[in-house]
C-alpha positions as CSV (number, residue, x, y, z in Angstrom):
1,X,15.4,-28.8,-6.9
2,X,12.2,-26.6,-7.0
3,X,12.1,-22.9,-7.8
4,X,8.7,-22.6,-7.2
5,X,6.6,-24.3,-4.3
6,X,2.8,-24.4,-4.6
7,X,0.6,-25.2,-1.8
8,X,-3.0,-25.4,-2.5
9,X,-6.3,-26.3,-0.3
10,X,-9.5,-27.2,-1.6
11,X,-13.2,-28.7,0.3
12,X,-14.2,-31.6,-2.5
13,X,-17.2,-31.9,-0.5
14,X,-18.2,-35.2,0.5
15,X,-16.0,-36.8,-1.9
16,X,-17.8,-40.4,-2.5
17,X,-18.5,-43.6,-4.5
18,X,-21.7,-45.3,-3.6
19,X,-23.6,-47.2,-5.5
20,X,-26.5,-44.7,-4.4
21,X,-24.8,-41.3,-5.3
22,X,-26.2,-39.0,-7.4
23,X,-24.2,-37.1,-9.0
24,X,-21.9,-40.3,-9.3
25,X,-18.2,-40.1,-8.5
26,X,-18.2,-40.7,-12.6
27,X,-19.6,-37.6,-12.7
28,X,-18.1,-35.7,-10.3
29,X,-14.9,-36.5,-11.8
30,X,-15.0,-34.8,-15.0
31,X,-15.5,-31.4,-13.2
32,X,-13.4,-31.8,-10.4
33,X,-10.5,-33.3,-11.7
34,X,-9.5,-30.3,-14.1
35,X,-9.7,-28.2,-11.2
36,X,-7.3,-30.0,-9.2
37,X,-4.6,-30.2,-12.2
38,X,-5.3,-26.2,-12.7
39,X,-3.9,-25.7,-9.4
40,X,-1.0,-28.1,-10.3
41,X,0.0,-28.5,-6.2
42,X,3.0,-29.2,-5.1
43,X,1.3,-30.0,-1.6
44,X,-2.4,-30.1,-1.6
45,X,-4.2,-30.3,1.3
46,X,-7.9,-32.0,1.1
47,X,-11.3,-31.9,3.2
48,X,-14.2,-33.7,2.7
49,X,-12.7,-36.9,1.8
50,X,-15.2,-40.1,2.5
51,X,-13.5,-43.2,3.1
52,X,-14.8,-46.8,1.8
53,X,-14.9,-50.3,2.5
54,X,-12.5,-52.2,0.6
55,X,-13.8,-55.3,-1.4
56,X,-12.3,-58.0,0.2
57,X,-12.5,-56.9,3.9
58,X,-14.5,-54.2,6.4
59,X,-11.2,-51.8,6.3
60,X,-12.3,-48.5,4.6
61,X,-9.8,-46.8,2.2
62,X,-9.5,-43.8,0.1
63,X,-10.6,-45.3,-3.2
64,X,-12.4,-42.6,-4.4
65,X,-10.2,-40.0,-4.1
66,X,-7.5,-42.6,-5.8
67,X,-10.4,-42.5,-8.7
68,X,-10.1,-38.8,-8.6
69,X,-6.3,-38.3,-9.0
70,X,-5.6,-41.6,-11.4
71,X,-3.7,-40.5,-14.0
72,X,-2.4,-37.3,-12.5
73,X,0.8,-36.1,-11.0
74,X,-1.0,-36.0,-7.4
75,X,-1.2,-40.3,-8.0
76,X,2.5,-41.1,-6.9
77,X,2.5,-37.8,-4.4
78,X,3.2,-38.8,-0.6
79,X,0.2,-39.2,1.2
80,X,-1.0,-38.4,5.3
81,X,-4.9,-38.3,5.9
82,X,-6.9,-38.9,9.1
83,X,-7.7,-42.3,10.2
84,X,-10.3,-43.4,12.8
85,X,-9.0,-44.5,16.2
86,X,-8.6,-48.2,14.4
87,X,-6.0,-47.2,12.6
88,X,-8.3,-46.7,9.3
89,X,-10.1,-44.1,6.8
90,X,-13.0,-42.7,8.4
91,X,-16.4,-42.8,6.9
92,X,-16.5,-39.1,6.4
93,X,-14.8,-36.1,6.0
94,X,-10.9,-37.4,6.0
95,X,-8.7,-34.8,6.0
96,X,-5.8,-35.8,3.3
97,X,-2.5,-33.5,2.4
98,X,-0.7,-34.6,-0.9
99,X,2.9,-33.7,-1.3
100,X,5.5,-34.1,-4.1
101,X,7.9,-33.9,-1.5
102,X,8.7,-36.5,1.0
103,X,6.5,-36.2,4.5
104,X,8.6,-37.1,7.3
105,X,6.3,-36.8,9.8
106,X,2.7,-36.7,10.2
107,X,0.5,-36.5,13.3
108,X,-3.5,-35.7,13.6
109,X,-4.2,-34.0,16.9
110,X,-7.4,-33.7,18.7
111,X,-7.2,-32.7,22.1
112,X,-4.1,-33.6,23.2
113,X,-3.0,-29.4,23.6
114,X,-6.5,-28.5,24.7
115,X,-8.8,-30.3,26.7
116,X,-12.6,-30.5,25.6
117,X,-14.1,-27.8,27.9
118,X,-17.1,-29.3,30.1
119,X,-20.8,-28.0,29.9
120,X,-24.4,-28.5,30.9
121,X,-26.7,-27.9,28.7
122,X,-29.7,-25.3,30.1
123,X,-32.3,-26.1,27.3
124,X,-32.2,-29.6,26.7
125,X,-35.0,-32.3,27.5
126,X,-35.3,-34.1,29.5
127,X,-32.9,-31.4,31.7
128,X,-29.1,-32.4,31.7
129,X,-28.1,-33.1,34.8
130,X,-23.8,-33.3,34.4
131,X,-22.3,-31.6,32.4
132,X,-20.4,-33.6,29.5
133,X,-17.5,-32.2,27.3
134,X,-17.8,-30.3,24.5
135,X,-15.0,-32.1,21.5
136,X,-14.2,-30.8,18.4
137,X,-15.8,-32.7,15.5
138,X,-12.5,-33.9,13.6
139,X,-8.9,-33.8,14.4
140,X,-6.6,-31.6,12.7
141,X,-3.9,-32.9,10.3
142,X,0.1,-32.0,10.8
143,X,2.8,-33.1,8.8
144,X,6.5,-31.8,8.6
145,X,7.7,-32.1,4.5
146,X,11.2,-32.1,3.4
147,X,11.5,-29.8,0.6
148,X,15.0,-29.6,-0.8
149,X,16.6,-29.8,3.2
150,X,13.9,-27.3,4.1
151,X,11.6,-28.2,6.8
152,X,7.9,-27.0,5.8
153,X,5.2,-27.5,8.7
154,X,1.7,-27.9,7.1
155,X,-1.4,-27.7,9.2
156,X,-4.9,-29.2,6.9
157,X,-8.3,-27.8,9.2
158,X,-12.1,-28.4,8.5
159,X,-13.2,-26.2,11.6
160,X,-16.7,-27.1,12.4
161,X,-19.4,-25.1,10.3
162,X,-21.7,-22.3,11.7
163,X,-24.9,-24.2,12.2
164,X,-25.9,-24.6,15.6
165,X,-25.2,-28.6,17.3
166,X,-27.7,-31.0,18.4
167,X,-29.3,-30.0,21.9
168,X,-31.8,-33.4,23.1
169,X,-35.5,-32.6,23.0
170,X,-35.2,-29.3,21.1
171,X,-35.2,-30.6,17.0
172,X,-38.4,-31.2,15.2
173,X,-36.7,-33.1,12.5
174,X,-33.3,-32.9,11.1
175,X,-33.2,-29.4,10.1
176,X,-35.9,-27.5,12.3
177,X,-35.6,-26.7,15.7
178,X,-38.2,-26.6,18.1
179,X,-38.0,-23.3,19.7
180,X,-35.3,-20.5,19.6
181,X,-33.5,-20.8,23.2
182,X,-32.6,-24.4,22.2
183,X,-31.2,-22.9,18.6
184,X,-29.8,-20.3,20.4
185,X,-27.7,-22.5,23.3
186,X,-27.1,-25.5,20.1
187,X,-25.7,-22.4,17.8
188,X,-23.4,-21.9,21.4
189,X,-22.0,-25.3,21.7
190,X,-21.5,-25.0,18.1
191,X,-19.3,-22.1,18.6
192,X,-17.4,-23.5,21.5
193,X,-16.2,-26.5,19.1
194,X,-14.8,-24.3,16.2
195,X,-13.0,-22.0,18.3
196,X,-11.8,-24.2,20.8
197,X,-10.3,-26.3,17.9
198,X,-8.9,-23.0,16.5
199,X,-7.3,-22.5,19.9
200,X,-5.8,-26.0,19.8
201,X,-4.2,-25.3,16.3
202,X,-2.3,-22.0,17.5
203,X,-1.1,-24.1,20.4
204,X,0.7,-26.1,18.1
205,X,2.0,-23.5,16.2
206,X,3.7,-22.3,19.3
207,X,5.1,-25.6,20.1
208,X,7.1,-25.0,16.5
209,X,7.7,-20.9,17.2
210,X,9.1,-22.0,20.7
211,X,11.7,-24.5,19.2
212,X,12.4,-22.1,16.1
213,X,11.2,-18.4,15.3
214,X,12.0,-18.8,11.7
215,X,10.1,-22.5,11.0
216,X,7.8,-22.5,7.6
217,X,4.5,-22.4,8.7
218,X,1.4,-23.1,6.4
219,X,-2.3,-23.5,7.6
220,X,-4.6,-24.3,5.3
221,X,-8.4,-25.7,4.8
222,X,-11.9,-24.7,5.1
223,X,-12.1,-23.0,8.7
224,X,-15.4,-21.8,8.1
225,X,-14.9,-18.1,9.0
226,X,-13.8,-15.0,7.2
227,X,-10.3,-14.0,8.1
228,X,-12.0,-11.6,10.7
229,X,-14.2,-14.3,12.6
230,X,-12.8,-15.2,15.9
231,X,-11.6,-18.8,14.7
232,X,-9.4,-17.2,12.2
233,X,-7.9,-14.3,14.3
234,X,-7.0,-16.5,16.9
235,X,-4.9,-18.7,14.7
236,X,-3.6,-15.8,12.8
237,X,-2.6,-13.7,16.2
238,X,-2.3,-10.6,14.3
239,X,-0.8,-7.5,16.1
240,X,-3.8,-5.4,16.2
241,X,-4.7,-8.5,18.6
242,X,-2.0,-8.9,20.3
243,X,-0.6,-5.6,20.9
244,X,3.2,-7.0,21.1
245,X,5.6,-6.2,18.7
246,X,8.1,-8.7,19.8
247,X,5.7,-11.3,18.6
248,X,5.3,-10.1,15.4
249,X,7.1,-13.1,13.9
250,X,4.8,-15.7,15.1
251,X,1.6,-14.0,13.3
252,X,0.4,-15.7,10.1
253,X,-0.8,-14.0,7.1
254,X,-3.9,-14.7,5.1
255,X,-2.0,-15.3,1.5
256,X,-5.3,-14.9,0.1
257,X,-4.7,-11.0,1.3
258,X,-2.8,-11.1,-2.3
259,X,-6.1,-11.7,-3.9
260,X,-8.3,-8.9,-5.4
261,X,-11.2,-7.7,-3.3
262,X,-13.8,-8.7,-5.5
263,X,-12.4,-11.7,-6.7
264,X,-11.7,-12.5,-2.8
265,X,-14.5,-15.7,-2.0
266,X,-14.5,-19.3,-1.9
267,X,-18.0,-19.7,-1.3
268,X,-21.7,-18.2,-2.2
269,X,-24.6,-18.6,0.2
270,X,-27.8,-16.8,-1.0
271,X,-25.7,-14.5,-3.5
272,X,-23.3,-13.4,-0.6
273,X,-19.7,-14.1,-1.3
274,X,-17.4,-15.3,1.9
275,X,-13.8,-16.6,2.3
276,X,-13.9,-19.2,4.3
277,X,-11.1,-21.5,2.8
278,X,-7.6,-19.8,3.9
279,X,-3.7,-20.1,3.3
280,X,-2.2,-18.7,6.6
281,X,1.7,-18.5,6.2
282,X,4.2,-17.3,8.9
283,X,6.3,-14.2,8.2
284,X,9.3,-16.5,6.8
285,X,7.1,-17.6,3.7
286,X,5.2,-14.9,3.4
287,X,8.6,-13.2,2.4
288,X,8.3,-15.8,-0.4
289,X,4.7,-15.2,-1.2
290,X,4.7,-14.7,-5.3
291,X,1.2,-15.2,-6.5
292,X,-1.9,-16.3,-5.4
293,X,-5.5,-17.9,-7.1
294,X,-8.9,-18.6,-6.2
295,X,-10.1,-20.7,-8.9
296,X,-14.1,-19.1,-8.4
297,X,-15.4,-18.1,-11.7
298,X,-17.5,-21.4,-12.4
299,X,-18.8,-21.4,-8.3
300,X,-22.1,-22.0,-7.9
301,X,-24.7,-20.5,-5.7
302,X,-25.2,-23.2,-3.2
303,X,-28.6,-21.6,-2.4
304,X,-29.6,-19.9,-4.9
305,X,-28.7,-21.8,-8.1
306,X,-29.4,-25.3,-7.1
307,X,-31.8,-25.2,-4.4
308,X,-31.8,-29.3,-2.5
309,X,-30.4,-30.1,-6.5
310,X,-27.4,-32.5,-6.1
311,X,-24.7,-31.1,-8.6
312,X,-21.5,-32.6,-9.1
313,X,-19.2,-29.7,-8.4
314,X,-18.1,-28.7,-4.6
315,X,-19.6,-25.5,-3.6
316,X,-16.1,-24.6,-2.3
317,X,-14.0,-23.0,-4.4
318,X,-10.0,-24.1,-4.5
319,X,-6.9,-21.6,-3.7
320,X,-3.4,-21.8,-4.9
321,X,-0.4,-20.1,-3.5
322,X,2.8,-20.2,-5.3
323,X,6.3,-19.1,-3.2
324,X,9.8,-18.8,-4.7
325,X,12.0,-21.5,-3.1
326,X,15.5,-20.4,-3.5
């Protein structure tokens, strides 16, 4: 029986093992690996996880991530991830959730709740002449976990970042555009995929909230927003939003909110701090909410200290929430 549940979430970014890597998974291991057992997770929720081609066959498969976690308590944890419409690990960016408990169900949605909303692009050459939809760049991971008879409803996001998408005609090269409007409207579309995939997530919240006001709600993952950017307030629905008390149930909580202000980031871009990884709880464990860590005192610059360096930790620093579990 647990006394203690910990749910954790942490962006290894683009966890790898090719034979061209550098830093090599080898070395990537050594610093990430601690990390991982200092959060000692009961359910740990993943992003960034590449996939790979087994040996014998074109499959792909999780094998660096089962590098990562050999010898560990997270190597006989239950396991849900992403998979490619094949049935398989995708190339990049898996979305995994470990659990010591037993998943009983697990789902990855991707508009199924919300439609990819249709648009024409004004800036792009030659002109578009239909518009084409708009689709979020990853599904999001679902999975219901049996802890102790109590149902626990885990969502694991990577929201798409904020750099504006590809518009045709209007890129120099990979990273410079050609002239601001095309920035501008590519920075748009960009902005249409994070929060409409935001959206989606608080749909299927209230698909859970609709069955069962008191289900145990966790969201977790790098959303790539502060908790007062759009993406996050719409999965959060917070009352100042909202303005309906008789929905104050249904609104999650940031459990990083337990944090100290200035110990409050996950990531550093050009010596500004930001907390874009996030543990949003519904009411009925935030009741239960007894500590919570950002594990940020090593985080590196991603600008500013290593330049285009390749270093072998993740610029994303990992958080750790710990409930009582009666």
């Amino acid at each position: 029986m647990a006394d203690v549940l910990r749910i954790a979430t942490f962006n290894l970014e683009n966890l790898d093992d090719r034979d061209d890597l550098k830093p090599s998974l080898a070395d990537r291991i050594p610093v990430l690996r601690p990390q991982l057992e200092w959060l000692a997770a009961d359910v740990l929720c993943l992003q960034e996880v590449n996939g790979q081609p087994h040996e014998k066959h074109a499959q792909r498969g999780l094998e660096a991530l089962d590098r990562l976690i050999e010898g560990t308590s997270y190597a006989g944890f239950h396991r849900a991830m992403t998979t490619s419409p094949s049935g398989v690990a995708m190339d990049v960016h898996n979305l995994v959730i470990l659990s010591r408990h037993p998943i009983v169900e697990a789902r990855q949605v991707r508009h199924e709740v919300v439609p990819a909303p249709s648009y024409r692009m004004v800036t792009a050459e030659p002109p578009a002449e239909e518009p084409v939809p708009v689709e979020w760049d990853r599904p999001a991971l679902h999975v219901k976990i049996d802890v102790d008879g109590e149902a626990l409803h885990v969502f694991n996001l990577h929201l798409r970042a904020p750099r504006a998408s590809f518009v045709p005609g209007q890129k120099i090269d990979a990273a410079r555009w050609r002239t601001m409007r095309g920035w501008a409207e590519g920075f748009f579309i960009a902005s249409m995929k994070r929060t409409g995939q935001a959206c989606e997530v608080r749909m299927l919240i209230e698909e859970l909230f609709e069955h069962d006001e008191t289900v145990r709600v966790a969201v977790c993952g790098d959303m790539n927003a502060e908790a007062f950017e759009m993406p996050v307030r719409l999965i959060r629905g917070d009352m100042s939003d909202t303005r309906a008390p008789e929905l104050a149930r249904r609104v999650l909580v940031p459990a990083e909110d337990r944090v100290p202000e200035d110990r409050r980031y996950s990531i550093t871009h050009a010596g500004r701090h930001a907390m874009y990884d996030h543990i949003l709880v519904s009411a009925t464990l935030s009741d239960r909410l007894r500590s919570v860590a950002v594990d940020n005192e090593t985080l590196l610059d991603e600008v500013g200290d290593v330049g285009d360096q390749a270093v072998p930790q993740s610029f994303h620093a990992p958080l750790v929430a710990e409930f009582t579990w009666p």
